[in-house]
TORLONU-845383 format. One line per 3 residues: number of its first residue (from 0); their letters; for each residue x, y, z of N, C-alpha, C. Coordinates in steps of 0.1 Angstrom, whole numbers. Each point is the difference from the previous one (the first is absolute). Layout:
REM residues N
NUM	A	X,Y,Z,X,Y,Z,X,Y,Z | ...
END
This chain:
REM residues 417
0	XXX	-219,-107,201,7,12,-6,-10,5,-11 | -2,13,1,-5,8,-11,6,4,-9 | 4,2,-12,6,8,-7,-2,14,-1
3	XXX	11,8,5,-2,12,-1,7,13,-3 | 3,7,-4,8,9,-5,12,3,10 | 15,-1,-4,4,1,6,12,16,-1
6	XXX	1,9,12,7,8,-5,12,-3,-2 | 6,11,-16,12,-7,-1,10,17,1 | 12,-5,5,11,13,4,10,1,-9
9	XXX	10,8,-3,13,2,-9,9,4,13 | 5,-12,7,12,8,5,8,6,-11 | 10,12,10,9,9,-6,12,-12,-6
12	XXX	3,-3,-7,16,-6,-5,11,4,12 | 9,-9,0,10,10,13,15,3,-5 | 2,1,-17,12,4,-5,6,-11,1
15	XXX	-5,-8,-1,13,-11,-6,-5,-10,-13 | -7,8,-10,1,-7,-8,11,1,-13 | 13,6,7,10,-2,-12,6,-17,4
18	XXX	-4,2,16,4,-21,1,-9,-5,-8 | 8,-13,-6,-8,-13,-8,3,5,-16 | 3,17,0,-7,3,-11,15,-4,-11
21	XXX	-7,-4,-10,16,-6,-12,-9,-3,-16 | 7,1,-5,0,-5,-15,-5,-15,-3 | -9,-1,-7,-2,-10,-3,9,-16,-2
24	XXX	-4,-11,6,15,-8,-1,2,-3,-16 | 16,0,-4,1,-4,-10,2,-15,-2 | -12,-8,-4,0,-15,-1,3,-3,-11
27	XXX	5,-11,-3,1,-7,-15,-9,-6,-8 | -1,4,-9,-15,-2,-11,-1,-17,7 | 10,-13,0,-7,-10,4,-13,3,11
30	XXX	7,8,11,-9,-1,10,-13,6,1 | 1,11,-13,-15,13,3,-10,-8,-13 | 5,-6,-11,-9,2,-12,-8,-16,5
33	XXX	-10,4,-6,-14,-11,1,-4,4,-12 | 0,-12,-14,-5,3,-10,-19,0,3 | -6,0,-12,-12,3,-3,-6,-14,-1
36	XXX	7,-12,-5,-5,-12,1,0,-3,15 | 7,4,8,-2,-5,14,-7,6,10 | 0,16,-3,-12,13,10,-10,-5,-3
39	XXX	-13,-4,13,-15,4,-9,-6,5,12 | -11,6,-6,-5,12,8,-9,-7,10 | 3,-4,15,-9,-3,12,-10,3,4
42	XXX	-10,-7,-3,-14,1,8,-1,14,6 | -12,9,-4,0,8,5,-6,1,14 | 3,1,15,-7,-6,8,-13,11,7
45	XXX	-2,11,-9,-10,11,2,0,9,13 | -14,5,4,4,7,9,2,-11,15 | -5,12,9,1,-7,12,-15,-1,7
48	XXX	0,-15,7,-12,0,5,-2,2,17 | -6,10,1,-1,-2,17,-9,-9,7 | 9,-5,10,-8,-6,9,-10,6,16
51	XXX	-10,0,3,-10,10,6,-6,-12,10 | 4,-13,1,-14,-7,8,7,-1,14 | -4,-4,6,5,-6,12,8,-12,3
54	XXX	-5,-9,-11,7,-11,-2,9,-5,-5 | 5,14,-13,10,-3,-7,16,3,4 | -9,16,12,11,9,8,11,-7,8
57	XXX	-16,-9,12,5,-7,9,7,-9,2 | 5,-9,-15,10,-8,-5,13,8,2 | -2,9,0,17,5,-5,6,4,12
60	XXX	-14,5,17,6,9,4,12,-12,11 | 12,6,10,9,-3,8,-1,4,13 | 2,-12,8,4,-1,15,12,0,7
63	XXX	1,13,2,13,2,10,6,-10,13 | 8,-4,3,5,-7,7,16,3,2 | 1,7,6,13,11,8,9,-14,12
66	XXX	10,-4,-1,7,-10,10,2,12,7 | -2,-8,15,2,8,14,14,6,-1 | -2,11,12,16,6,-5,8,-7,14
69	XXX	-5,-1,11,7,-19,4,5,-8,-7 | -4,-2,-16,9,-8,-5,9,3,-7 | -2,15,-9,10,6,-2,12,0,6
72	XXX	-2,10,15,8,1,13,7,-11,2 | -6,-15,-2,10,-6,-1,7,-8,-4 | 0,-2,-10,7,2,-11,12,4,1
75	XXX	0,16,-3,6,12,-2,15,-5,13 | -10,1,14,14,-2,8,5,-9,-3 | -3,-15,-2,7,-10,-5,10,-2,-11
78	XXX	-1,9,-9,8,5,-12,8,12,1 | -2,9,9,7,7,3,-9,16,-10 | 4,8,-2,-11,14,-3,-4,5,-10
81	XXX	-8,-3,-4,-5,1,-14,9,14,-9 | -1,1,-14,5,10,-7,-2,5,-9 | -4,10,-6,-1,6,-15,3,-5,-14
84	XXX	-10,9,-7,5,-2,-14,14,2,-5 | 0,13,11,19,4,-6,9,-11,3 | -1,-7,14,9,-12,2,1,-3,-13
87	XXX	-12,-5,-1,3,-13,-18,8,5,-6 | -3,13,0,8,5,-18,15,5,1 | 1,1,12,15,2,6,9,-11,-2
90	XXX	-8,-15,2,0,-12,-2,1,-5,-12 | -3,3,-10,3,-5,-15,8,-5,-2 | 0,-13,-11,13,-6,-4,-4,-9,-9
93	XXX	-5,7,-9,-6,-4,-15,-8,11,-8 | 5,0,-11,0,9,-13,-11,-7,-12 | -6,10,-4,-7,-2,-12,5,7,-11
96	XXX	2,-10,-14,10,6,-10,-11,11,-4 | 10,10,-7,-8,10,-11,-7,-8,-11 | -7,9,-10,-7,-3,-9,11,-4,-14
99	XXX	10,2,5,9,-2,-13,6,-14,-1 | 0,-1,12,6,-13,9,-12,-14,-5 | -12,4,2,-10,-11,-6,1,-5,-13
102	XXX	2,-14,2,-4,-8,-12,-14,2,-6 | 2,-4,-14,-11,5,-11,-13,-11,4 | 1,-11,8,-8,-10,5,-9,12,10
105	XXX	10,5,11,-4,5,11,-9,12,-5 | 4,8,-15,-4,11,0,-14,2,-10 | -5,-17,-2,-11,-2,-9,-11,0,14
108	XXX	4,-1,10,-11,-1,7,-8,17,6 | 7,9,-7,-5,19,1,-10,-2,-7 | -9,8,3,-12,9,-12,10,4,-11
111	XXX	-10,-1,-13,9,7,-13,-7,11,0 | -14,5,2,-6,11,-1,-10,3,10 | 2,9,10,10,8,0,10,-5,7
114	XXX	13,10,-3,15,-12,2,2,7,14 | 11,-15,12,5,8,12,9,10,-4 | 1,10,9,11,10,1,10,-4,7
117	XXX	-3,-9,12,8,-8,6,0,-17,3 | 11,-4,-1,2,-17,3,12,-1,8 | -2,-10,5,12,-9,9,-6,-14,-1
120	XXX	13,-8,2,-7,-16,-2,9,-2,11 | -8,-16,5,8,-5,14,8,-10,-2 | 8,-3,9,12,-8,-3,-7,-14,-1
123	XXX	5,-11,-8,-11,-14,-3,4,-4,12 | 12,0,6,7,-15,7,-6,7,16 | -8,12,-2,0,6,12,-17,-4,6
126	XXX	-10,2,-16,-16,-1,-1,1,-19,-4 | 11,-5,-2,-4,-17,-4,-11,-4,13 | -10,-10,-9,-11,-5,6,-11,11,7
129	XXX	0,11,0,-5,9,7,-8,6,-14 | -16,7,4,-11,3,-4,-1,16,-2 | 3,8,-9,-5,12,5,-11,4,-4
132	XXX	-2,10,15,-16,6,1,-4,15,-2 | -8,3,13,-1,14,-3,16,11,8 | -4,11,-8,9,12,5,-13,13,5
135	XXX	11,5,5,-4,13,12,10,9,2 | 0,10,5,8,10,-1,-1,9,15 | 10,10,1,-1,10,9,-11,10,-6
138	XXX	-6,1,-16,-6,10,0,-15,-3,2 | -2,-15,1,-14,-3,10,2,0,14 | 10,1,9,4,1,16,-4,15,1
141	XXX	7,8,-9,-7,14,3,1,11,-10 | -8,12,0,-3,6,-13,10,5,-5 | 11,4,9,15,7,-6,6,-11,-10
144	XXX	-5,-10,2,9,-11,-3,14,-5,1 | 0,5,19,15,-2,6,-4,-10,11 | 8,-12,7,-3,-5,13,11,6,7
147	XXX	-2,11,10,14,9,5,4,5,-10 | 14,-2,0,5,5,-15,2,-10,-9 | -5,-8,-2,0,-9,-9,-9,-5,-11
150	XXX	3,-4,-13,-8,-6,-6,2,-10,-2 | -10,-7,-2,4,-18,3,-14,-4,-14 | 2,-13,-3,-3,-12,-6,-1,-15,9
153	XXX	-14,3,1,-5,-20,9,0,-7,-14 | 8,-14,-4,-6,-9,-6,-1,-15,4 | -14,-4,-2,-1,-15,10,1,-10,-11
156	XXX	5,-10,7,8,-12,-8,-11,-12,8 | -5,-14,-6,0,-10,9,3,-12,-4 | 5,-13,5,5,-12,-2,-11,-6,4
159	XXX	-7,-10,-10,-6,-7,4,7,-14,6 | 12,-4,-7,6,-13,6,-2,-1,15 | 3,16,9,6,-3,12,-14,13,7
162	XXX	-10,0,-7,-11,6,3,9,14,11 | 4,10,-8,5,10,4,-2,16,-11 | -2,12,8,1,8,-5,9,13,6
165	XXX	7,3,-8,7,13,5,-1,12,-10 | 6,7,6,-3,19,-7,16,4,-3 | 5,6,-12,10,8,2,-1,13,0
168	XXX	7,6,8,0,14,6,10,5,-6 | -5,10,-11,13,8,-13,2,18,5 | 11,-3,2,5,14,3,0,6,-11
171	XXX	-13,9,-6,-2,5,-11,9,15,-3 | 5,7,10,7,13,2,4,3,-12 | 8,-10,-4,11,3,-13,-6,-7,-13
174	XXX	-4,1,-9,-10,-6,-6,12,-10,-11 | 13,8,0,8,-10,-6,9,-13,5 | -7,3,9,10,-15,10,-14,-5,10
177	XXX	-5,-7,-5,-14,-3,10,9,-11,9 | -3,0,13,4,-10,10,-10,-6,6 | 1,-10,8,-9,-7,9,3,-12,13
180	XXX	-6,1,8,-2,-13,9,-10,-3,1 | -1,-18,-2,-12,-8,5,-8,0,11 | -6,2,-2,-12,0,24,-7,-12,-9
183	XXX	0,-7,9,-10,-18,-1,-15,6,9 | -9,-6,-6,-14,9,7,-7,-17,11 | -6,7,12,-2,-13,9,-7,7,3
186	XXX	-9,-13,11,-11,4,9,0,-7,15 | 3,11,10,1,-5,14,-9,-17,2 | 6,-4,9,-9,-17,1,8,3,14
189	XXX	-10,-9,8,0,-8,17,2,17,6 | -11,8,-5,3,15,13,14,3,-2 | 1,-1,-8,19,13,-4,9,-9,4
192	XXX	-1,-12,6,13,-12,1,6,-1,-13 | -5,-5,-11,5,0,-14,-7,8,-8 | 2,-1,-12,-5,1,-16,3,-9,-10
195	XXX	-8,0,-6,-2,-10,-17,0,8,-7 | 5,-9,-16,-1,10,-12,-14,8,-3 | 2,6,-12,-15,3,-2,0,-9,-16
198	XXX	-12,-10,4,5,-12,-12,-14,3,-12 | 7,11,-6,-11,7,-6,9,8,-15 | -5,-4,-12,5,8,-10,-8,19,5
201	XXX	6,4,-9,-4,18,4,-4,9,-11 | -4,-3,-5,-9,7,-12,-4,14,4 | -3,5,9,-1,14,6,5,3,10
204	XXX	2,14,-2,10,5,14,0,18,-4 | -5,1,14,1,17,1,5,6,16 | 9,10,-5,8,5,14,-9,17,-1
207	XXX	-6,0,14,-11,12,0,2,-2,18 | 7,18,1,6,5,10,12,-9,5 | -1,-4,13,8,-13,5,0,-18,1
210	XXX	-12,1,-10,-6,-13,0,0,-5,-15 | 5,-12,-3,-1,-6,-11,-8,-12,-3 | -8,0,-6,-15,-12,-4,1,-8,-8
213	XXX	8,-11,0,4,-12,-6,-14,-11,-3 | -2,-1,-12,-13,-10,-3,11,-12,3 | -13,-13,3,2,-14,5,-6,-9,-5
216	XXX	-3,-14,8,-10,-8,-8,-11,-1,6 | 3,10,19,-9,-7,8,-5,21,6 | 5,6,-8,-6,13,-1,12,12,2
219	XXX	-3,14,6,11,8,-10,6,1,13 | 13,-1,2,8,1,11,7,11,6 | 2,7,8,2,16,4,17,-4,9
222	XXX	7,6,-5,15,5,6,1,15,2 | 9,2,8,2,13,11,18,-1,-3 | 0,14,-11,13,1,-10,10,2,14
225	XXX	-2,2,16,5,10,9,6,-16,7 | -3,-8,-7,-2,-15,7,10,-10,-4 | 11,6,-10,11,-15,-6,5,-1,9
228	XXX	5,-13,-1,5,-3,11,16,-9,-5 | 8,-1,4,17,-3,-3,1,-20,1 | 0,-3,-9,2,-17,1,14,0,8
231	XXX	3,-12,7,13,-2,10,4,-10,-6 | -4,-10,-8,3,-9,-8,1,-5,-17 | 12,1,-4,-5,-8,-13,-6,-11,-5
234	XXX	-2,-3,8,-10,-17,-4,-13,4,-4 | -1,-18,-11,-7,0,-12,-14,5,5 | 1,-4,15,-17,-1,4,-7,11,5
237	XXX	-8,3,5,-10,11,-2,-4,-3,20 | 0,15,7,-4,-5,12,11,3,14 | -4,-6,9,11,-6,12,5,-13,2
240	XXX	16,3,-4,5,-8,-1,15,0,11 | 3,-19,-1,15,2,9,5,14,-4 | 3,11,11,14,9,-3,-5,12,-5
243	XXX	-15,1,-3,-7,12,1,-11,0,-11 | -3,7,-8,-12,5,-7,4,-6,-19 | -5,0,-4,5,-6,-18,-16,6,-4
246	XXX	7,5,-16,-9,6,-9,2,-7,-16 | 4,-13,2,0,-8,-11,15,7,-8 | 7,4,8,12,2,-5,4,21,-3
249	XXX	-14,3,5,-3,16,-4,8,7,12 | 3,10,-1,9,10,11,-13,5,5 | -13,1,-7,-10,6,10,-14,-6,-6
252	XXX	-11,2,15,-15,-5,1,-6,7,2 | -10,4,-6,-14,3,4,-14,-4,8 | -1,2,9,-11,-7,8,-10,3,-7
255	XXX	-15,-3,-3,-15,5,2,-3,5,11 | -10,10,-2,0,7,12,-16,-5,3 | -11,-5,-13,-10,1,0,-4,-6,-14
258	XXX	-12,-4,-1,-5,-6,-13,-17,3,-2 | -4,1,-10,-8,6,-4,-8,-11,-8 | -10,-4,6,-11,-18,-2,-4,6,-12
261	XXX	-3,-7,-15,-10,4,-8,-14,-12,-4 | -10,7,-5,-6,-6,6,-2,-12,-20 | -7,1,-2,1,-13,-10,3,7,-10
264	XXX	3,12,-9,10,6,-9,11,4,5 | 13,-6,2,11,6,-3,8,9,-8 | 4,9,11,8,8,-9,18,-4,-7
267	XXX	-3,2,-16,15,-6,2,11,7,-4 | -4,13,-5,5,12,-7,0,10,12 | 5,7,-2,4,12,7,4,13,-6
270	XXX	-2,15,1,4,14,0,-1,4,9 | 1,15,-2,-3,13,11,-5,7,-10 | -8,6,9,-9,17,-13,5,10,15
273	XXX	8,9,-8,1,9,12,-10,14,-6 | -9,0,-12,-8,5,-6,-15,4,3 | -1,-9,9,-15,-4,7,7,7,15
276	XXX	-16,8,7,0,0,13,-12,-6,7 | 12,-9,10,11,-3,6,5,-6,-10 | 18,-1,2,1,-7,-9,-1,-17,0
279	XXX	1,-5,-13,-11,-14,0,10,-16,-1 | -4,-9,7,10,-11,-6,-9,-6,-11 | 7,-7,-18,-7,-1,-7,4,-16,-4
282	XXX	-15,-7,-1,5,-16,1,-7,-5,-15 | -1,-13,0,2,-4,-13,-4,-15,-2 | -3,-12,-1,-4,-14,0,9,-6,-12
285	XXX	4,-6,-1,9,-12,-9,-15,-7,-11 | -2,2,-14,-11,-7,-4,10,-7,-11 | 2,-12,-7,6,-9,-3,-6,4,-14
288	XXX	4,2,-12,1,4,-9,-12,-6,-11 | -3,-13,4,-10,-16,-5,-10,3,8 | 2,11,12,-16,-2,9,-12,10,-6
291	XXX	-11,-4,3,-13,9,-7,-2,8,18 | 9,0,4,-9,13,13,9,15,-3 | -5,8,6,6,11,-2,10,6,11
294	XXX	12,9,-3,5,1,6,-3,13,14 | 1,1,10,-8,8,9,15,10,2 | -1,15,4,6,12,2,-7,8,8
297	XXX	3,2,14,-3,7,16,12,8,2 | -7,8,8,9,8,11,-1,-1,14 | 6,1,6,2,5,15,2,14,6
300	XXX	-4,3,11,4,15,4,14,-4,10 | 5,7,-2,16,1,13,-4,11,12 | 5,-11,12,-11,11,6,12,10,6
303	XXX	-4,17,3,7,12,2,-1,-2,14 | -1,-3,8,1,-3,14,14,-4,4 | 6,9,12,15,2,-2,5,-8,9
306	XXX	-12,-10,9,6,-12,5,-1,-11,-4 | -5,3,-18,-2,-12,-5,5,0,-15 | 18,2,3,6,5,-11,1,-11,-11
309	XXX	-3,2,-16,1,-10,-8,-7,-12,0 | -9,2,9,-14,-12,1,-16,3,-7 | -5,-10,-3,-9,4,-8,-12,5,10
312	XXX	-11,8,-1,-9,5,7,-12,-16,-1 | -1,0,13,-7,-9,6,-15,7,8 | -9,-12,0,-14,0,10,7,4,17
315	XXX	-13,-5,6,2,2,13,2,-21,0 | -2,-5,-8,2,-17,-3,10,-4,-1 | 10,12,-3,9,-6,-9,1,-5,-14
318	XXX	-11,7,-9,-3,0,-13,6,6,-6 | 5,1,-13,6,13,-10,-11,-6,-10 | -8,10,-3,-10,1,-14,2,3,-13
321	XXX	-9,-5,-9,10,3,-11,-6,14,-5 | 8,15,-5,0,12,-2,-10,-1,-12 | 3,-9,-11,-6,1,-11,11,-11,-12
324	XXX	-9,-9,-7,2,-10,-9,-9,-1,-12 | 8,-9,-7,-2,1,-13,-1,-15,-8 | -5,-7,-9,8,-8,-8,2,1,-11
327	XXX	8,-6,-11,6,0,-11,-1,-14,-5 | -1,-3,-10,1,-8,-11,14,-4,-10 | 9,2,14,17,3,-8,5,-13,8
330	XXX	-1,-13,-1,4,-7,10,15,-4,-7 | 9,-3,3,14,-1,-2,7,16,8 | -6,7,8,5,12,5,9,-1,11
333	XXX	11,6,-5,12,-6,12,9,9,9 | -9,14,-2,5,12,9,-9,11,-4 | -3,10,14,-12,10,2,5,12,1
336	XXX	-4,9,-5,4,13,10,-14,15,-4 | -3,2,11,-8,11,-4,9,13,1 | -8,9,-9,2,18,8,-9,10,-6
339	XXX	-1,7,4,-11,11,-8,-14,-7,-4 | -5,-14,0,-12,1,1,1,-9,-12 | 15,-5,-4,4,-9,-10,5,-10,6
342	XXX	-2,-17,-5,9,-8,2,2,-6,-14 | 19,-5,3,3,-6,-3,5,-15,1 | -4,-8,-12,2,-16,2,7,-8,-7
345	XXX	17,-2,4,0,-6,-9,-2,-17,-4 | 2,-7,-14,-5,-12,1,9,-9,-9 | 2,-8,3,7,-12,1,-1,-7,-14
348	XXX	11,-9,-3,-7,-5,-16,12,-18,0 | -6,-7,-6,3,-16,1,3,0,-12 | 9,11,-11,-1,-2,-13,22,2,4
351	XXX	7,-8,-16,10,-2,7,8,13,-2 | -1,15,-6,7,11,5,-3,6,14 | -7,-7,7,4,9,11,-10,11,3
354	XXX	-5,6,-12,-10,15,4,-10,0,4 | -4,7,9,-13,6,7,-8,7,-6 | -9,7,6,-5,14,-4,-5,3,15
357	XXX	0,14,-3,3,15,13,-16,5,-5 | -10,-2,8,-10,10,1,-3,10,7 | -10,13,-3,-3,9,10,-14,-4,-2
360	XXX	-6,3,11,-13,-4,3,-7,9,7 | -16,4,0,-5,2,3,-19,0,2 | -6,8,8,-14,-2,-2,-7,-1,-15
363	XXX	5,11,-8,-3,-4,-18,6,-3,-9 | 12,-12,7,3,-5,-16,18,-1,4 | 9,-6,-10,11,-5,4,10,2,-13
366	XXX	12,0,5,7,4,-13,18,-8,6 | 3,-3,-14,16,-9,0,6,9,-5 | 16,-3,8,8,9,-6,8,-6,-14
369	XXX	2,6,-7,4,-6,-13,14,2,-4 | 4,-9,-11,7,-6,-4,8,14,-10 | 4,9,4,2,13,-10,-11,0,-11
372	XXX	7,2,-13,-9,-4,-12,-12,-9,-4 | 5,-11,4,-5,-14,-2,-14,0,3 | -11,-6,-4,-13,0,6,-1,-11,7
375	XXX	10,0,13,0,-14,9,-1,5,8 | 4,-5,16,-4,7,13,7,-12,9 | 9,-12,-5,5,-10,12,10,2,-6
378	XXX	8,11,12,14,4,1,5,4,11 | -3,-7,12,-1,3,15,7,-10,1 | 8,-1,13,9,-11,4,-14,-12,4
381	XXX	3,-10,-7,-12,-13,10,-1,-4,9 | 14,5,6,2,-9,14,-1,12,15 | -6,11,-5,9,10,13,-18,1,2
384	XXX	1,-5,14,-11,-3,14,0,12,7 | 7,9,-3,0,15,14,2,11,-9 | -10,11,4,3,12,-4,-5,10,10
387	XXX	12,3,3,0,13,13,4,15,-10 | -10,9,11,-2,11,-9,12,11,10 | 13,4,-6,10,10,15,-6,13,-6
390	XXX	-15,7,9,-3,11,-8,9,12,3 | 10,3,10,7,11,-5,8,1,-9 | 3,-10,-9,10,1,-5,-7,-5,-17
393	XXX	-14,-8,4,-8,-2,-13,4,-13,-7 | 9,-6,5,5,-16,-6,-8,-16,5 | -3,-3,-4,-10,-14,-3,14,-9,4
396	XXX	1,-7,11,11,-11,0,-9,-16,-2 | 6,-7,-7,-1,-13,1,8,-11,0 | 0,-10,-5,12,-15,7,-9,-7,-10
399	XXX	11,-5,-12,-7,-9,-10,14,-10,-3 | -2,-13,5,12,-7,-1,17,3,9 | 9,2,-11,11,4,9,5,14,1
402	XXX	-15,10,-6,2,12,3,-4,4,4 | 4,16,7,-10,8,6,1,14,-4 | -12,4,-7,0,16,-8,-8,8,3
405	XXX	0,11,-6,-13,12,5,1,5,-17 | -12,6,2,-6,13,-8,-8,9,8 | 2,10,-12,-11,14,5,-12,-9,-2
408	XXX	-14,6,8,-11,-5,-1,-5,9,-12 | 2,16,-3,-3,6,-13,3,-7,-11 | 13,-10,-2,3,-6,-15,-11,-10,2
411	XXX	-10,-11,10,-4,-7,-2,-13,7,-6 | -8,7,6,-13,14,-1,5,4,-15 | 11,2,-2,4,2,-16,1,-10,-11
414	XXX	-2,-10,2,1,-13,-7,-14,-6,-6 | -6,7,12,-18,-6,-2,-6,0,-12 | -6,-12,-5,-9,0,-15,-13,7,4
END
């Protein structure tokens, strides 16, 4: 890969940014104030370095591997006919409380500056033992930011006890009653006779067109949204079983449709830039906070080819290359998102409030969002791994503990030291 200028586009907005749009939440001083003894200002991690060699590219780039549609096919008959997103959401039968509803525990885990405009927390007895990861949206599926008529919320959860991950599927329509149903995420085994879990926490996840790209341990995994499929059993186990199909107790499953090999950098972050043409999948590496290497930031192109909906643009090999990368010197970085020729990173902190810091980054130089007044800049949730950008509507969603919030991306752009 070369590094090279990439053009960049403004789609038109498509009138729906009075959705999401609200008043800042009103939190309780326990939960927003971070005195001055405990803020201190994070390593600056500078600009950005590009990567140009051959060797550094070729680490990152991915191998397509599409399961036969023989296996799909059968599958499918054996379960009976695959079904939509709308199924799920028609299907709900679980609520996420309002933001008023959150305990002051649940509501120390928001950014203090800049603050969500929106929260929901999830029910404990519902997330017990369960991991959350990244979120995704209908406004990465497509630029209206509707799937049909729908707006929806992916968020992935995983259990390591029982090496399992699932996604909940939020009927975002009504923004005061969020609902959802679980889909358990699998991967066909023995040619579409069964499936297994996918025994993989999920740190990234992006829904672009019909296809959603779930990071793994053994590389990024591709599901076909057109593809849930209806569990016939409640049993605990995962698969075919006496009396029909089980999703570990879930009313619905997700097959893989396809997985995407990486080659010795993994991707473990995830966005969308629908800002870049084509638009771009945007990845990210996990660097441990104690490590002296640096953290690496690529793109992918999505390829426009209309038989090759929501897949990433491939060789005649079956290669996906990398568009263009970067590294950083920010290692504790625990969610990516580009747009306009900016990324954002945020990063992680082992200190016992909880706070992060939110960078923008680019080719000259880097800047934190701050603390209002204060000459600090760790006031970012520490725990929230995902930041999806819904550009019609301009809101930044993330998942930090037992919440899940948005902001405008202008208040973060507005915060900057």
């Amino acid at each position: 890969m070369m590094q090279r200028g990439r053009h960049r586009r403004r789609k038109r907005g498509k009138a729906l940014r009075a959705f999401l749009a609200g008043t800042a939440l009103a939190l309780t001083a326990a939960a927003t104030m971070i005195s001055a003894s405990q803020a201190t200002v994070a390593a600056d991690p500078g600009a950005l370095k590009p990567l140009a060699t051959a060797a550094e590219t070729d680490a990152l780039r991915l191998h397509e591997q599409l399961e036969p549609r023989s296996t799909l096919d059968t599958l499918a008959a054996a379960m009976g006919k695959p079904e939509g997103v709308s199924a799920v959401l028609a299907d709900a039968d679980h609520s996420l409380r309002g933001s008023a509803d959150c305990t002051a525990a649940e509501r120390r885990a928001l950014p203090v500056e800049p603050a969500a405009t929106r929260a929901y927390c999830w029910d404990a007895a519902d997330t017990r033992s369960w991991r959350p990861g990244a979120v995704t949206t209908s406004g990465d599926a497509d630029d209206d930011g509707l799937w049909g008529q729908n707006r929806v919320i992916l968020s992935a959860w995983s259990q390591g006890a029982h090496d399992l991950a699932r996604v909940a599927f939020i009927d975002a329509n009504d923004l005061d009653r969020l609902t959802y149903s679980w889909v358990l995420l699998a991967v066909p085994v023995d040619e579409g006779r069964d499936y297994r879990a996918l025994d993989s926490q999920v740190s990234g996840m992006v829904w672009y067109q019909d296809k959603l790209l779930v990071t793994a341990a053994d590389g990024l995994y591709v599901y076909d949204m057109n593809r849930v499929q209806r569990a016939t059993t409640d049993a605990p186990a995962v698969g075919r079983v006496n009396g029909g199909w089980a999703a570990h107790g879930n009313r619905w499953v997700l097959p893989a449709v396809g997985i995407y090999r990486a080659g010795t950098t993994h991707p473990d972050y995830l966005s969308l830039d629908r800002s870049t043409s084509p638009d771009s999948l945007v990845a990210s590496n996990w660097v441990s906070k104690d490590s002296d290497r640096n953290v690496r930031l690529w793109r992918y192109d999505l390829s426009a080819s209309s038989d090759r909906a929501g897949l990433l643009t491939t060789d005649a090999a079956g290669f996906t290359p990398v568009d263009e990368a970067y590294e950083t010197r920010a290692p504790g970085t625990g969610a990516v998102l580009s747009y306009r020729s900016e990324w954002y990173l945020g990063r992680t902190t082992q200190d016992q409030d909880g706070r992060g810091t939110l960078w923008r980054q680019n080719a000259t130089g880097a800047h934190a969002t701050r603390c209002g007044t204060d000459e600090t800049n760790r006031c970012w949730s520490g725990q929230a791994e995902s930041l999806s950008y819904w550009e019609a509507t301009g809101e930044v969603w993330s998942q930090s503990g037992q919440t899940l919030f948005s902001l405008p991306l202008n208040t973060i752009d507005r915060s900057l030291t």
